[in-house]
N, C-alpha and C positions, 0 to 999 in steps of 0.2 A: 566504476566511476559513472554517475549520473552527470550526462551534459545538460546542458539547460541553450535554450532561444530567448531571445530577447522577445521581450510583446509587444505586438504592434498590434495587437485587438482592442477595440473599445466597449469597454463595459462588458465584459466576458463571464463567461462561468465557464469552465471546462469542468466536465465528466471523464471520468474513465472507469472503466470495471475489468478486469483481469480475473479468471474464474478457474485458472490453472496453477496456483498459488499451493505449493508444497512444501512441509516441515515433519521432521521426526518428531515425537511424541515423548518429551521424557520417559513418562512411565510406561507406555505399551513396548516402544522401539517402533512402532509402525508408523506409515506414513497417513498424516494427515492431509485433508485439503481442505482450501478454502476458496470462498469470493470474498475478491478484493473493491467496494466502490470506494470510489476518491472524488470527492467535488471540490473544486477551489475556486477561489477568484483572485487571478494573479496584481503581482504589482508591475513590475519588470522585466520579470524571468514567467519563461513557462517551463515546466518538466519535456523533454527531449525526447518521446515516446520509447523509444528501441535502447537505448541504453538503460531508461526503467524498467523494460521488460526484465534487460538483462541482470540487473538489480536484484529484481524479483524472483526470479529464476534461482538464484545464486542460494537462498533458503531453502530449497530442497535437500541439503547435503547439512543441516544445524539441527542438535534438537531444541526445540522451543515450543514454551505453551504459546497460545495464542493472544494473550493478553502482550506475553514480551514482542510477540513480532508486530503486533499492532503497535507498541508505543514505538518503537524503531524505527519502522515507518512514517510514522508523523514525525519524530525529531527529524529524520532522515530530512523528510518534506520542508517542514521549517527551515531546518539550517541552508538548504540548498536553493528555495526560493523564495520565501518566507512572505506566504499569498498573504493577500488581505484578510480570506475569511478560508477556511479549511475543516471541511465533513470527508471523516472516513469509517466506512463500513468494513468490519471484517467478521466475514459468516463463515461459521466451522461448519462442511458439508460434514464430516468424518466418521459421525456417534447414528448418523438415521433422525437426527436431530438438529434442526438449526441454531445454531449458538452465536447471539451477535455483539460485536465488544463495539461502541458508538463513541464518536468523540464531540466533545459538546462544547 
């Protein structure tokens, strides 16, 4: 369960990046990784740090491409704090190759 803080910031942009971001690979079985950047600019709520980690964590144990965990993510983010404006980067370390799914 993601908690969330009430905002008491003004005119904010929060960053975060997380670069330990782990999922199983439909087709290989292997573990992929990723970096995670997340920018928002909240309304209300902010993301609750440590219970998103744990969030995030918790996809090391799924298989999923990396398009699905990217969109999960952002619904995830919407429905929980539903920022004013919301950029998220997810870059597939996994292939020797950077692979980036952008939300726009």
């Amino acid at each position: 369960m993601i908690k969330t803080l009430p905002n008491n910031l003004r005119n904010a942009e929060i960053v975060l990046w997380y670069d330990k971001l782990q999922s199983i690979c439909p087709e290989t079985h292997e573990i992929d990784t990723y970096t995670l950047h997340i920018k928002y600019t909240p309304k209300d709520l902010l993301l609750e740090i440590i219970s998103f980690r744990k969030y995030l964590e918790e996809w090391k144990h799924f298989e999923a491409y990396s398009e699905t965990i990217f969109q999960k993510i952002e619904d995830k983010i919407i429905e929980i704090i539903d920022p004013v404006d919301l950029e998220i980067r997810l870059i597939d370390n996994s292939e020797g190759i950077q692979f980036q799914v952008v939300s726009l």
